[in-house]
C-alpha positions as CSV (number, residue, x, y, z in Angstrom):
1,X,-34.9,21.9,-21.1
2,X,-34.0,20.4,-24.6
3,X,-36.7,18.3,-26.1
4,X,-35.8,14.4,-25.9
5,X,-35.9,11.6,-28.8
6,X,-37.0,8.1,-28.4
7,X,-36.2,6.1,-31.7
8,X,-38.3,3.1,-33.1
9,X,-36.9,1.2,-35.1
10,X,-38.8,-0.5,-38.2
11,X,-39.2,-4.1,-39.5
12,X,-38.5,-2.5,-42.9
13,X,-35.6,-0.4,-41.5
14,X,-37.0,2.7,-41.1
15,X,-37.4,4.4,-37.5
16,X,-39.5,7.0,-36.3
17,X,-38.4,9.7,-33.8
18,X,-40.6,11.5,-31.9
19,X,-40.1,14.4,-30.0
20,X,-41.5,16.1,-26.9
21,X,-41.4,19.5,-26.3
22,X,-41.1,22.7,-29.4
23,X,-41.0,21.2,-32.7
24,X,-37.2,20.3,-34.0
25,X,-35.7,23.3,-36.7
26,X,-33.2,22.8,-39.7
27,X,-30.1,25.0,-38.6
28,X,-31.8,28.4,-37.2
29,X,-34.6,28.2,-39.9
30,X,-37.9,29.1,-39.2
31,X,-40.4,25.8,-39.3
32,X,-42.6,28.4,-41.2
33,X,-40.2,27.9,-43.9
34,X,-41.2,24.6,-44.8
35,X,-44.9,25.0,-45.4
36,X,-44.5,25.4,-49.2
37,X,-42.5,23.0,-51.4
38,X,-39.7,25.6,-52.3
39,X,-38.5,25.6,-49.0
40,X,-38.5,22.3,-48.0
41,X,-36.7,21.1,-51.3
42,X,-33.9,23.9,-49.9
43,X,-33.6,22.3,-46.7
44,X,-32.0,19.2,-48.6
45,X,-28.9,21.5,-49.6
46,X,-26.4,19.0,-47.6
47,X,-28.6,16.2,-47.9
48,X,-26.6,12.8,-47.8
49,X,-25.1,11.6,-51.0
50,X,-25.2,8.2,-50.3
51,X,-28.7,8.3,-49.8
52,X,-30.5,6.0,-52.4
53,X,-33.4,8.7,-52.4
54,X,-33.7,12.0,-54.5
55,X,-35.0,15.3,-52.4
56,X,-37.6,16.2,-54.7
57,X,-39.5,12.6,-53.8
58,X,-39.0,14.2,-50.4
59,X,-40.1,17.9,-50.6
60,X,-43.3,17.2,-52.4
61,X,-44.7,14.3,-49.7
62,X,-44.8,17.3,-47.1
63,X,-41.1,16.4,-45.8
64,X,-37.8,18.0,-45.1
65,X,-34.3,17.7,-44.0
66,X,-33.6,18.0,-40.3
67,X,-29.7,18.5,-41.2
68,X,-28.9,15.0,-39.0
69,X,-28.3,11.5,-40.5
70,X,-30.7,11.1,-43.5
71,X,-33.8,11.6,-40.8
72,X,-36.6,13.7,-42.2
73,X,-39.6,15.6,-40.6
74,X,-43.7,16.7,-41.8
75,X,-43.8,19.8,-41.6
76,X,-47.5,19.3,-41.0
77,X,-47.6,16.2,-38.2
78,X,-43.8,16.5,-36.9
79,X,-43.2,12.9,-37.6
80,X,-39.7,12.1,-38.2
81,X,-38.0,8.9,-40.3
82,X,-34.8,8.0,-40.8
83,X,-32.9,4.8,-42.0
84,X,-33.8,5.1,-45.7
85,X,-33.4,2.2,-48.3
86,X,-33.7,1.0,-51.8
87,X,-36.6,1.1,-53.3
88,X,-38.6,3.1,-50.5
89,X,-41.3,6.1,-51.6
90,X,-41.2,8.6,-49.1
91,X,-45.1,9.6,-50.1
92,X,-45.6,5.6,-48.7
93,X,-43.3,5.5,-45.7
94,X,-45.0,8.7,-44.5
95,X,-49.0,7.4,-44.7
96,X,-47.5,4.1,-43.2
97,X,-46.1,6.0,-40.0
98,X,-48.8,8.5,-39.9
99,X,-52.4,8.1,-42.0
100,X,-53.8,10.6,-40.1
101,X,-51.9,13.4,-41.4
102,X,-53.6,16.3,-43.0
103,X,-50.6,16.3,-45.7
104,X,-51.1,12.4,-46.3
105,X,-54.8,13.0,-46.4
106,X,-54.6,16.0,-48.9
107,X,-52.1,13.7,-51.1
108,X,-55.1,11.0,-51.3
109,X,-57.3,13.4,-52.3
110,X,-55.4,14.7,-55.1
111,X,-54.7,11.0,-56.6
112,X,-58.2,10.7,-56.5
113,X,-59.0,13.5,-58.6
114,X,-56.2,12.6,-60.9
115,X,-57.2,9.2,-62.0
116,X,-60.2,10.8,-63.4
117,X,-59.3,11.0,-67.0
118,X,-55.8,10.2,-67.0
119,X,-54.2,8.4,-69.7
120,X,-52.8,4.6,-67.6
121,X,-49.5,4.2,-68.2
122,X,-49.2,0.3,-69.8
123,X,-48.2,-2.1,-66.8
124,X,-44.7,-2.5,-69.0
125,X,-43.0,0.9,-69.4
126,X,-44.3,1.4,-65.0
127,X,-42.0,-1.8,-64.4
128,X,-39.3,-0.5,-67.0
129,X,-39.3,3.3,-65.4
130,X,-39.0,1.5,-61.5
131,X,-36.0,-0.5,-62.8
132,X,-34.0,2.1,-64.4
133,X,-34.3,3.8,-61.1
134,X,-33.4,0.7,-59.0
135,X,-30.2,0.3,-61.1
136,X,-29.2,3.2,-60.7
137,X,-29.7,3.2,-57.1
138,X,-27.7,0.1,-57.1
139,X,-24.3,1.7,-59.4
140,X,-24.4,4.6,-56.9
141,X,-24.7,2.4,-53.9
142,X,-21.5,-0.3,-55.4
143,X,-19.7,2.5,-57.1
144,X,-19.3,3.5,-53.2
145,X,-17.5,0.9,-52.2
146,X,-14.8,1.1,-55.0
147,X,-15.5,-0.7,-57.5
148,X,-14.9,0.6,-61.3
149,X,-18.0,1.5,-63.3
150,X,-17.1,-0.9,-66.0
151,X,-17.0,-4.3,-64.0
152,X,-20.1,-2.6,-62.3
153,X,-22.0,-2.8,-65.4
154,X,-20.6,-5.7,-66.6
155,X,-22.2,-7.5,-63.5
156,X,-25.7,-5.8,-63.7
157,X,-25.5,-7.3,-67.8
158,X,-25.0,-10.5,-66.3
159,X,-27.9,-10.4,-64.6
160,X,-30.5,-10.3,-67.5
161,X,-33.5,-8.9,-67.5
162,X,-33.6,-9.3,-63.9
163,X,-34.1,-5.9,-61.6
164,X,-30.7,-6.0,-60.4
165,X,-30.3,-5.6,-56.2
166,X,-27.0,-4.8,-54.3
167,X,-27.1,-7.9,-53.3
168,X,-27.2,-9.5,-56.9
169,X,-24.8,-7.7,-58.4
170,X,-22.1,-7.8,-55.5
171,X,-22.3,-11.7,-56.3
172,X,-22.3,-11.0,-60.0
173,X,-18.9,-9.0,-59.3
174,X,-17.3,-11.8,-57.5
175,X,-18.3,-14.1,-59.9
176,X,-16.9,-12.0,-62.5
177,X,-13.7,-12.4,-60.2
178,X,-13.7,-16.0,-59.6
179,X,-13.5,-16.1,-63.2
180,X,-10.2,-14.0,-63.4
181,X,-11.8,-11.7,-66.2
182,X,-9.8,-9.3,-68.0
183,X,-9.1,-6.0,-65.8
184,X,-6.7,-4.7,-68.8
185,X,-9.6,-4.1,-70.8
186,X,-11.3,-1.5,-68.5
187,X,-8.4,0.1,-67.9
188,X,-6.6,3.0,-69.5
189,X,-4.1,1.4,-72.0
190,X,-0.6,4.0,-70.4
191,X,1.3,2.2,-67.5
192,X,-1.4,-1.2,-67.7
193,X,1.2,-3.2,-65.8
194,X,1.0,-1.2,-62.9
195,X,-2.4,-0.3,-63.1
196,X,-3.1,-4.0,-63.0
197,X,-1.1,-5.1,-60.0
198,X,-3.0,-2.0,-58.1
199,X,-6.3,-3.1,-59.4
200,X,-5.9,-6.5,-58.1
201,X,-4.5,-5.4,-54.5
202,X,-7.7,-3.1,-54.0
203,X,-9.6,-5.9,-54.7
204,X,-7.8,-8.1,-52.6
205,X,-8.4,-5.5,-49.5
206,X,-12.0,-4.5,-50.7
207,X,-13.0,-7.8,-50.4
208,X,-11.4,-8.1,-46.9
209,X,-13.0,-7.1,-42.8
210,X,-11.5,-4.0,-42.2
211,X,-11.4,-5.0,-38.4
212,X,-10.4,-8.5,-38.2
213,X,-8.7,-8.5,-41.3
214,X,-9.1,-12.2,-41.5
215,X,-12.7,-13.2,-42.9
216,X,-14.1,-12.3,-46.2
217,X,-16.5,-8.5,-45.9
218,X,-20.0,-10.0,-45.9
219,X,-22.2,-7.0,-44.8
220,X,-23.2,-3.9,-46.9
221,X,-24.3,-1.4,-43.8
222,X,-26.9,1.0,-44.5
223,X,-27.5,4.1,-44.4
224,X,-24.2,4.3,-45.3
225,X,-23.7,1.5,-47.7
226,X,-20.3,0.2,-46.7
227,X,-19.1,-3.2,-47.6
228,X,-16.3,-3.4,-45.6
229,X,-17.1,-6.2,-42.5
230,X,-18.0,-9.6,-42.1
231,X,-20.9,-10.5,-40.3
232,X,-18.9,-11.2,-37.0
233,X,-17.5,-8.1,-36.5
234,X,-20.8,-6.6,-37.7
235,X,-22.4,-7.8,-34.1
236,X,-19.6,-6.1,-32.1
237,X,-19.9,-2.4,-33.4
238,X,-22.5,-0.2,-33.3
239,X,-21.3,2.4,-36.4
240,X,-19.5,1.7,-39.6
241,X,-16.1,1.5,-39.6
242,X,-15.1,3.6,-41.9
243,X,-17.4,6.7,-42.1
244,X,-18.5,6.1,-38.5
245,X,-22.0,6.6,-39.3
246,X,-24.2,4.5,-36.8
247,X,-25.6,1.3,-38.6
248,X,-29.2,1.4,-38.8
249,X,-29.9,-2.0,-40.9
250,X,-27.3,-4.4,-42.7
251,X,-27.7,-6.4,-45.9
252,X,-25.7,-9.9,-45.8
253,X,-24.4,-10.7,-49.3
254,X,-23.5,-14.4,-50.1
255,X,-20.9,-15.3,-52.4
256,X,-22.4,-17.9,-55.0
């Protein structure tokens, strides 16, 4: 009889699945393959792009890919977690869902030994290095949605020194839109006419639901990271509408 899968979903977004029966395989891979690092980092080979975390961070906390959604699996306790988002350390997610696991544990251990005698890294360049990674996390995550890298960047330089969040910067874009800024300038000088009026109607529909096609889009959905729905429409469906992938958490941006 196939094993069945109960999900619980998480405050924080996560969920947990958790199997009965034989442990889950990737594809027709032997779960022996994932005992050392090398083979779980290959498990990620069709990981999800829009995921806003890098397989390595994965592959080295003891996890690999199960080859469905952007759920992961111990290869020591079985635990599987899904629903992924900004910001989140797989090394921490995993000790949070299970602290009894022997590859948690052996990970404690070996932070312990390494504090002894390790240079600290000043409190400034750990906040800088965690930034960098959140804005970049943020481009990927807005650059999916079509927007052009310029007015992307445009809006995180608005923001300052600020960390800058999806939800910041998708207001820092419409700002920058309220304020009819000047598209010809990020975009290649042949045929600008047209390449204007197109600009503008993508922008038009971007910032409309694709399923009423009457209110202003008002949810990013996540995993998937698609702002394309307002929060109406949001409570009648149960996956994104336009990659189809089931909605696991949703992030409400406001227009300021």
């Amino acid at each position: 009889m196939a094993s069945s899968a109960v999900f619980a979903h998480l405050p924080s977004g996560n969920y947990i699945t958790s199997t009965s029966g034989n442990k889950t395989q990737h594809s027709n891979s032997n779960p022996n393959d994932f005992q050392d690092e090398k083979g779980r980092l290959k498990s990620f080979a069709q990981w999800p792009y829009w995921s806003p975390v890098k397989s390595e961070d994965f592959s080295n906390t003891g996890l690999y890919f199960t080859g469905r959604a952007d759920i992961v699996k111990c290869s020591e306790c079985s635990v599987e977690i899904g629903g992924w988002g900004l910001g989140q350390t797989p090394s921490e997610v995993h000790r949070e869902r299970n602290p009894s696991c022997p590859f948690v544990k052996k990970g404690k251990s070996k932070r312990r030994r390494g504090k002894r005698g390790k240079k600290k890294i000043p409190t400034e360049e750990k906040k800088l290095s965690a930034g960098d990674k959140s804005a970049a996390a943020v481009v990927n995550a807005i650059r999916m949605v079509g927007y052009p890298d310029d007015l992307i960047q445009r809006a995180i330089e608005m923001q300052g020194q600020n960390t800058p969040t999806i939800e910041s910067t998708f207001n820092a874009i419409h700002r920058l839109e309220d304020a009819h800024i000047e598209i010809k300038e990020i975009i290649p000088k042949s045929d600008k006419a047209e390449a204007i009026r197109r600009e503008n109607r993508e922008l038009r529909l971007s910032n409309t639901c694709r399923l009423c096609r009457a209110a202003d889009v008002q949810v990013v959905t996540q995993p998937c990271n698609h702002f394309v729905m307002c929060s109406d429409c949001l409570k009648k469906v149960a996956k994104c509408p336009k990659c189809k992938a089931t909605i696991v958490n949703s992030i409400r941006v406001y227009r300021s």
